[in-house]
C-alpha positions in Angstrom: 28.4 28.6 -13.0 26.2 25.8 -14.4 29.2 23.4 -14.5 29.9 24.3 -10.5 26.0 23.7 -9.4 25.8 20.4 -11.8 29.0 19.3 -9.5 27.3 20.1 -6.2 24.2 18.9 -6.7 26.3 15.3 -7.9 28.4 15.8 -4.5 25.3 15.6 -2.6 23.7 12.7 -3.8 27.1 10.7 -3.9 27.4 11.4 0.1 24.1 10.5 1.3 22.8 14.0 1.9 20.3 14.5 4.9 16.7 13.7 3.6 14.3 16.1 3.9 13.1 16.0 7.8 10.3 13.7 8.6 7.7 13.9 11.4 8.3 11.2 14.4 6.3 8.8 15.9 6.0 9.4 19.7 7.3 6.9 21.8 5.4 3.6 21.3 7.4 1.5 23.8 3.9 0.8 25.4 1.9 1.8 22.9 -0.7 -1.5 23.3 -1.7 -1.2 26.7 -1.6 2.5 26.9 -3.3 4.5 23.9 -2.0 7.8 23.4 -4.3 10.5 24.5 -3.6 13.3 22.1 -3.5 13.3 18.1 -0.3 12.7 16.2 1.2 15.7 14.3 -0.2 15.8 10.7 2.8 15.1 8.6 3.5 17.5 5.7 2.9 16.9 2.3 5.9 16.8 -0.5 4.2 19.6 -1.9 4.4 21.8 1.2 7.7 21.0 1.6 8.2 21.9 -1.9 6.7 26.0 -0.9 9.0 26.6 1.4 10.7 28.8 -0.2 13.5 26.1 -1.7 14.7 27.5 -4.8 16.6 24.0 -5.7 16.5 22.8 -9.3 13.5 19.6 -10.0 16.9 17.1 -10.1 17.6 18.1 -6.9 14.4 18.0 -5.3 13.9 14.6 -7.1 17.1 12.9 -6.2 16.7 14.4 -1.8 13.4 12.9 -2.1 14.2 9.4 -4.0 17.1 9.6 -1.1 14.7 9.3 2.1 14.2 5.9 3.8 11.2 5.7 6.4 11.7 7.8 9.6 11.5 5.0 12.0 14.7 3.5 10.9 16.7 6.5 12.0 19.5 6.3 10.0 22.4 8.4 10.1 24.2 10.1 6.7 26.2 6.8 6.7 23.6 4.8 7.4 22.3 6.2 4.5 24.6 5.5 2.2 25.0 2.0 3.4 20.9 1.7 2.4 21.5 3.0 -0.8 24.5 0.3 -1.9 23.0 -1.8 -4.6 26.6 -3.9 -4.8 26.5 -4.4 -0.5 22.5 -4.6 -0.2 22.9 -4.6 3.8 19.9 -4.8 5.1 18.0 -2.1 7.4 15.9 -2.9 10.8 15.0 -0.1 13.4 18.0 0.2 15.9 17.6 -1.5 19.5 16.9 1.3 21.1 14.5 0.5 23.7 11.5 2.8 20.9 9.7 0.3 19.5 7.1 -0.1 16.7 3.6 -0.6 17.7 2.9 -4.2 19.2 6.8 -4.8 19.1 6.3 -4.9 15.2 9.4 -6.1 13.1 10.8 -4.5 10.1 13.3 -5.2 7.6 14.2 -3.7 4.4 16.7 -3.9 1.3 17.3 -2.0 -1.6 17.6 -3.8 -5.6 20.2 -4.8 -7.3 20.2 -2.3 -9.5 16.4 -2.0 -10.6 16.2 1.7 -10.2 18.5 3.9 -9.0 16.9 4.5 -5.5 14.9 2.0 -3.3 11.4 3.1 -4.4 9.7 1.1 -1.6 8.2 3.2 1.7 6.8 2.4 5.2 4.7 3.9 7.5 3.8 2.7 10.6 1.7 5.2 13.6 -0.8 5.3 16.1 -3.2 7.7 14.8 -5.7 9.1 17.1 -9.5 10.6 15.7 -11.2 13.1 17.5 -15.3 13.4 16.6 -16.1 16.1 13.9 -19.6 15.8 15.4 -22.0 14.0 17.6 -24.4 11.4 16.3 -27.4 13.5 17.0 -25.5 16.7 14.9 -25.1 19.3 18.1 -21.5 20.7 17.7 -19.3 20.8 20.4 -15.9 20.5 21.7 -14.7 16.5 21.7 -15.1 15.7 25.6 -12.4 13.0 27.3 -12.0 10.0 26.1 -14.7 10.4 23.4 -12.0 9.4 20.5 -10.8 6.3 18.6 -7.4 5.4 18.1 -6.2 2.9 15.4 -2.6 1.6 14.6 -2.1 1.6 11.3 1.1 -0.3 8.9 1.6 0.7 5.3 3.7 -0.8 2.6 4.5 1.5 -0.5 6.0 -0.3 -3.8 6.9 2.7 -5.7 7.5 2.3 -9.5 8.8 4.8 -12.1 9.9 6.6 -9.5 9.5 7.2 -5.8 7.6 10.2 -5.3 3.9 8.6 -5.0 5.7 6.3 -2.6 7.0 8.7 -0.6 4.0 10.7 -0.2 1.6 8.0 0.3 3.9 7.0 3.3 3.3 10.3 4.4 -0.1 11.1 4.2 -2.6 8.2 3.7 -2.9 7.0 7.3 -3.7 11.0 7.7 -6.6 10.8 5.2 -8.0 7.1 6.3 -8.2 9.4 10.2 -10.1 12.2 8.1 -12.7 9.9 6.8 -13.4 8.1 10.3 -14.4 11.7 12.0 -17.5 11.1 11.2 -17.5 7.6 12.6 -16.4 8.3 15.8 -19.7 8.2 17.8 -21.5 5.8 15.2 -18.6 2.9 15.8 -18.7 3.6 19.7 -22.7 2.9 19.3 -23.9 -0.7 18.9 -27.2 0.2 17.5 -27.4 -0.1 13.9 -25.8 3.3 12.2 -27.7 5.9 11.1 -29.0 5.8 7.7 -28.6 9.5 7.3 -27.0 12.5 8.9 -27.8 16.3 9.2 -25.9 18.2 6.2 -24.8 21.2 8.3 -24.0 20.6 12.4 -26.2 23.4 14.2 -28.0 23.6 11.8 -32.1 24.5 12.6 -33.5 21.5 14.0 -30.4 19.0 13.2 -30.6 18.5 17.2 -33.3 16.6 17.1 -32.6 13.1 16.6 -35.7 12.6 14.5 -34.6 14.4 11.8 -32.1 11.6 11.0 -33.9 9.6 8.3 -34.6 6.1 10.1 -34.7 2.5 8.5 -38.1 2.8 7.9 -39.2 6.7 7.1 -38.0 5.7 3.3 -39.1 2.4 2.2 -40.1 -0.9 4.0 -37.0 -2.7 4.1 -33.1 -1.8 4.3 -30.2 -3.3 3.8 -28.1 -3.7 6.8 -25.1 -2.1 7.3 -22.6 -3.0 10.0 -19.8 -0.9 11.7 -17.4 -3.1 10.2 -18.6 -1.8 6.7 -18.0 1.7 7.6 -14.7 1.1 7.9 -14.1 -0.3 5.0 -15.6 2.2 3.0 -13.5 4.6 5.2 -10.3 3.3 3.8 -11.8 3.1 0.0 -12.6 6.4 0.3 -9.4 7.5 1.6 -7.3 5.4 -0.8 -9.5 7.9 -3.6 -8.8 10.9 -2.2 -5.0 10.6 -1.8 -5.0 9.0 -5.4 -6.7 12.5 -6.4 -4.8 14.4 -3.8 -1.3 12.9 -6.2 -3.2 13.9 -9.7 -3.5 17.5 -8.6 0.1 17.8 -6.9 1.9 15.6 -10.0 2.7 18.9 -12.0 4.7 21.2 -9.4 6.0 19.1 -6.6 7.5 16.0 -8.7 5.3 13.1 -7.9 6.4 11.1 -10.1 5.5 7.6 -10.6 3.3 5.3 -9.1 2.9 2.8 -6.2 1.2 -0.6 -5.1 -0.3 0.2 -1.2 -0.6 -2.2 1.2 -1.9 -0.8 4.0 -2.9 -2.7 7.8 -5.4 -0.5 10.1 -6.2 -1.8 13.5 -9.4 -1.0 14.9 -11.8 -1.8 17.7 -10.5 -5.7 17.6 -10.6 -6.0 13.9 -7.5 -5.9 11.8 -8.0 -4.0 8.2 -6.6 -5.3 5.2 -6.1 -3.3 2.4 -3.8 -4.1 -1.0 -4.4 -2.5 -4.0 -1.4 -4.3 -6.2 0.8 -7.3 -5.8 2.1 -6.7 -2.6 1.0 -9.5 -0.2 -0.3 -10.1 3.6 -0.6 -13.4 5.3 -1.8 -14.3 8.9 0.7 -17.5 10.2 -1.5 -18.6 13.3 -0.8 -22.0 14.6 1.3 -23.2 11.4 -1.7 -22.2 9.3 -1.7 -20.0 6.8 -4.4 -17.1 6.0 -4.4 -15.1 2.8 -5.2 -11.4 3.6 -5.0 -9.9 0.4 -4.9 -11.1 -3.4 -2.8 -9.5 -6.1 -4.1 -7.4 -8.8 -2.3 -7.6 -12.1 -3.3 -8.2 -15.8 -4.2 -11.7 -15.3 -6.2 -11.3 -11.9 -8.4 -8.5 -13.0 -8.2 -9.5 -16.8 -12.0 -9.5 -17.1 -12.5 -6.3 -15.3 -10.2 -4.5 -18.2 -11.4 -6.0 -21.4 -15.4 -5.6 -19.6 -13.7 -1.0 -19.4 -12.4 -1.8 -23.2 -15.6 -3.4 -24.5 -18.0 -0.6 -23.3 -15.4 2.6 -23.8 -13.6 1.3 -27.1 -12.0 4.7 -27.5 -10.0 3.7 -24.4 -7.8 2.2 -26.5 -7.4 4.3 -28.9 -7.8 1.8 -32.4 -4.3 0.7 -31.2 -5.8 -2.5 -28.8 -8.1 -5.1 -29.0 -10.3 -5.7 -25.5 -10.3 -9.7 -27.1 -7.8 -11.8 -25.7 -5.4 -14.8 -28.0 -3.3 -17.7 -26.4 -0.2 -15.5 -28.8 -0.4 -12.8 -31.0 -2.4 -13.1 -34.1 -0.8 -12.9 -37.3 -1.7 -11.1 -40.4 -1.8 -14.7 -42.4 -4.1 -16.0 -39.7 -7.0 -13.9 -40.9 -10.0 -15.6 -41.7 -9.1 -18.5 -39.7 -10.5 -19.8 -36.7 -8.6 -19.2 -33.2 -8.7 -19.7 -29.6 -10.0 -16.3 -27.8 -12.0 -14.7 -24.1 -13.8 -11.7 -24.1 -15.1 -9.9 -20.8 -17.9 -12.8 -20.2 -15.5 -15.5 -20.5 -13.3 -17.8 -17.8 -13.1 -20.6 -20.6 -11.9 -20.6 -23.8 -14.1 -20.7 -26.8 -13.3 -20.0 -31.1 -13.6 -17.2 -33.2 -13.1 -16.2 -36.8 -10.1 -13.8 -37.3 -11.0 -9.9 -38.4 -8.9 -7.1 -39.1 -9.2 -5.3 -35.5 -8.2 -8.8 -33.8 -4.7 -8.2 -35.4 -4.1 -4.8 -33.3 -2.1 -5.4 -29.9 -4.2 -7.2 -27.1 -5.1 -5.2 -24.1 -4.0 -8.1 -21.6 -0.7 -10.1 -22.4 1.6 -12.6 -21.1 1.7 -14.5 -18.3 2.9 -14.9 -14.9 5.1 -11.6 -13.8 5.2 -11.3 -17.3 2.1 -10.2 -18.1 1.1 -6.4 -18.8 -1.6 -4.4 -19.5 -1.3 -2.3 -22.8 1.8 -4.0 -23.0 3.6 -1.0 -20.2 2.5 -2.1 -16.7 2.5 -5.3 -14.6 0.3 -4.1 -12.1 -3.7 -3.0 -11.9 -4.7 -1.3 -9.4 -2.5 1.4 -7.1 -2.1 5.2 -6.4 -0.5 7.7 -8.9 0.6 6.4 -12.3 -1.3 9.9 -13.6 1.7 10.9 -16.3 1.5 7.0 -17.6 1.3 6.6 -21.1 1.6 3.7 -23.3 5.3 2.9 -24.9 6.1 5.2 -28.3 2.2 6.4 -27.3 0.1 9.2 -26.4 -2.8 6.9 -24.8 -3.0 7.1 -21.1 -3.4 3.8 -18.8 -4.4 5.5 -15.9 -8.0 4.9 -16.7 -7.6 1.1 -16.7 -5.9 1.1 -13.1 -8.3 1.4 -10.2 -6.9 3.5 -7.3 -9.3 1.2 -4.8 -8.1 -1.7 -2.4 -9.8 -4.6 -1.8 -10.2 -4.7 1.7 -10.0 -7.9 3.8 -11.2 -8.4 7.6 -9.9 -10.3 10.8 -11.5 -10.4 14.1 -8.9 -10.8 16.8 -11.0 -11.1 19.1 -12.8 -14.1 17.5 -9.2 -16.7 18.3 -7.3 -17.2 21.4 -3.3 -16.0 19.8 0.0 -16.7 21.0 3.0 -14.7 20.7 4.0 -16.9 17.6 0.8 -16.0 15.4 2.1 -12.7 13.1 0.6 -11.2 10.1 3.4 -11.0 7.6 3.5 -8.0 5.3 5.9 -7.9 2.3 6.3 -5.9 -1.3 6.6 -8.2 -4.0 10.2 -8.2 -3.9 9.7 -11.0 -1.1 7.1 -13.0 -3.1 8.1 -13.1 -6.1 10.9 -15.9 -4.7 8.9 -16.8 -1.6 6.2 -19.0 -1.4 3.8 -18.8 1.9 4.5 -22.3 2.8 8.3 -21.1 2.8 7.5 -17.9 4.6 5.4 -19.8 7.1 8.7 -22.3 7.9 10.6 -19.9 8.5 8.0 -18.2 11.1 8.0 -21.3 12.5 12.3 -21.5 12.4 13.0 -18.3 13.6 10.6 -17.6 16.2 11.1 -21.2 17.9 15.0 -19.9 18.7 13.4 -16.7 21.3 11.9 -16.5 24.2 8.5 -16.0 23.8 8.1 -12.7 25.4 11.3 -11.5 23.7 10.6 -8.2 21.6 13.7 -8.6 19.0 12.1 -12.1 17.7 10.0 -9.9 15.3 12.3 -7.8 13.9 14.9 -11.1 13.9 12.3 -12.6 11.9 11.8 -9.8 9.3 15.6 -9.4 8.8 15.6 -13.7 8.0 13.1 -13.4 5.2 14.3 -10.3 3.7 18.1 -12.5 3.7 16.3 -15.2 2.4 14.5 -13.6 -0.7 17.9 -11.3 -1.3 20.5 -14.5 -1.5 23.7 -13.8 -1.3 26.6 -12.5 -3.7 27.7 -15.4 -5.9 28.3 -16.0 -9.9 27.6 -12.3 -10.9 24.2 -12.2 -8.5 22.1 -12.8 -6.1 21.8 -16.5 -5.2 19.1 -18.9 -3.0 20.7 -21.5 -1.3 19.4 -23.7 -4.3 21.6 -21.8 -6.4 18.6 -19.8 -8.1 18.6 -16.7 -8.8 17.4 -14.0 -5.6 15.0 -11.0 -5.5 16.7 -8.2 -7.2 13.5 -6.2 -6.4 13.1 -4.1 -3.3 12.1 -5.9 -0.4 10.4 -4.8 2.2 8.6 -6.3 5.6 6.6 -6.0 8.4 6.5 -8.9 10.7 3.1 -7.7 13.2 2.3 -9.9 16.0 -1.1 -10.7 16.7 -0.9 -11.9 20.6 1.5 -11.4 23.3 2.4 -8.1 23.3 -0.1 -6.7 24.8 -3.8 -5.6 25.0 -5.7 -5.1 21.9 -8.8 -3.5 23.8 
């Protein structure tokens, strides 16, 4: 009997089985100049997929899940398959179907060479509408016409040691950045200065009268201002923590396994979001100039920020690392000698005497993609990553990786755009043999050969710099046209056009 289930279960992830089903964007065709007037469905999480009543095995579960590719590609039980080849690597764009993405957004995607056994990269991209949990002045109430915000929001999800945070944080993120901005409905639709304060419980005794909100000056002289754009920031900090805590207290039962860089595009009230927590990257190509959006976090970027958690909670690391960081490893005949070393307070490089604790492994090593943190992960900050433990160790890393983007801002409105000024979106399998200046030619290339008011040009231009970073078959690889090696990493793009398309209002 165990023999016949083991052959099933292998039969079903050898043909492409059906991923679990996935809840559908409505039909965006128009979705710039015509904001949809009721909320999306909330998609469900893994986990309540997972109590349904399924009585599969954990391999099986795993494998349907690693299996799924982002619902807006709508791809068939071939199609599937053909996205799961790691000898074809075909690359994967929304059909022509007339549906399109938000803003006639592009998207392309391809799995690794042979990295993992799944592509552990997700997508999301909705328009998510947020209805009022309460009015500004606390009275309760039903949410009258047209008294909610809608925001389009894009999410890239690099997935590592699995796909399950991945997958869930492609399903539920945007669904917890809406939760947070309930309460910024009415404050972001006000131009006067927000509130410092707001009543603790609506209806409340006496939380309808406006002067029971604390005002700038009822507790102390002066206040720092705080400006709408800021709320929305700390929105999507806030919700990048609770789905980071939401994954620590599923990881047990529903197999989230693994961890995942987030790059994540919210816009709102003519301001475009940025958020990247990991080495995923987002650039704005207006005019043939380029604007950074985001900054990677790895060992190297946030170096300082781990040795400063090291230094002041030493039992972090367990008497196995030192917080100090060496040009190389120090050896044991090296001690009492003087070497090159950085501490927390340091961007130079200064000497030190060699001691006994200097010879344990340092916190921060290598360089480049090289580099690590506790010699296990290349990356700093992200969601999930709760199970991850040092190599041959039981020391967890999870409290040196921060679960909170940093968020960049871009006012639309501030720039007169035409239809060939995109924000490019891309996983680090697209960087990591990509330069911007290369990225922002091919813009230039690809988008010259359309008609300007052609919707395909986005998605044209996606699939061109996924080929680009992926090569093509040749000598035992992947090969550039320079005859270096490609991206075996997933690769995965959003090309989002920032005028042309339509309204923004």
């Amino acid at each position: 009997m165990l023999s016949r289930v083991r052959s099933a279960v292998a039969h079903l992830v050898s043909s492409g089985g059906t991923p679990p089903p996935r809840p559908k964007s409505p039909d965006l065709t128009n979705a710039t100049s015509a904001l949809p007037t009721a909320p999306l469905e909330v998609p469900k999480s893994p986990s309540a997929r997972a109590g349904s009543g399924s009585t599969a095995p954990p391999k099986t579960a795993e494998a349907r899940a690693s299996f799924s590719r982002p619902t807006f590609l709508q791809l068939s039980p071939g199609g599937l398959r053909r996205a799961d080849d790691h000898a074809g690597r075909a690359v994967q764009s929304p059909p022509d179907t007339g549906r399109r993405l938000p803003w006639s957004t592009g998207y392309a995607e391809v799995i690794n060479a042979g990295k993992s056994r799944h592509n552990e990269d997700q997508a999301c991209c909705e328009v998510v509408c947020v209805e009022g949990r309460r009015s500004v002045s606390g009275v309760p109430g039903e949410p009258r016409q047209g008294q909610g915000l809608c925001f389009y929001y894009w999410g890239l999800f690099d997935g590592h040691a699995g796909g399950g945070a991945a997958e869930m944080a492609s399903r539920l993120l945007h669904c917890h950045i809406r939760e947070q901005l309930k309460d910024l409905v009415e404050i972001l639709q006000d131009p006067s200065p927000p509130p410092l304060c707001l009543p603790s419980t609506p209806g409340a005794p006496g939380s309808s009268d406006p002067s029971h909100l604390v005002g700038p000056q009822s507790c102390w002289s002066s206040q720092k201002e705080v400006t709408h754009e800021s709320l929305v920031v700390g929105a999507i900090e806030n919700a990048f923590h609770v789905m980071d805590e939401q994954m620590a207290q599923e990881r047990r039962g529903h197999q989230v396994e693994g961890g995942c860089c987030a790059l994540v595009v919210v816009y709102l009230l003519g301001k475009v979001y940025v958020a990247n927590a990991g080495d995923s990257r987002a650039i704005i190509v207006r005019n043939g100039e380029i604007i950074p959006m985001s900054r990677e976090f790895t060992p190297e970027t946030e170096r300082q920020r781990l040795q400063l958690l090291g230094f002041m909670k030493p039992e972090l690391l367990g008497g196995e690392f030192t917080h100090l960081e060496f040009p190389r490893r120090v050896q044991p005949k090296e001690l009492g000698q003087r070497m090159l070393y950085r501490d927390q307070t340091m961007t130079g490089w200064a000497y030190k005497k060699i001691e006994l604790e200097d010879l344990r492994f340092p916190l921060v090593c290598g360089e480049g993609k090289k580099a690590r943190m506790m010699a296990t992960i290349g990356v700093t900050r992200g969601l999930g990553d709760h199970n991850l433990k040092v190599c041959s160790s039981t020391l967890p890393i999870k409290p040196f990786l921060s679960c909170f983007p940093e968020v960049r801002v871009y006012d639309l409105t501030q720039y007169e755009h035409c239809p060939d000024d995109v924000l490019v979106l891309g996983t680090d399998g697209l960087w990591d043999v990509t330069s911007d200046c290369e990225v922002a030619a091919t813009v230039d290339r690809v988008l010259s050969g359309y008609e300007p008011n052609d919707p395909n040009r986005y998605t044209a231009l996606a699939q061109a710099l996924v080929l680009g970073a992926r090569g093509a078959p040749r000598d035992r690889g992947w090969r550039l046209p320079n005859n270096k090696l490609g991206s075996g990493d997933d690769i995965s793009v959003f090309i989002i056009p920032l005028g042309g398309p339509g309204s923004y209002s």
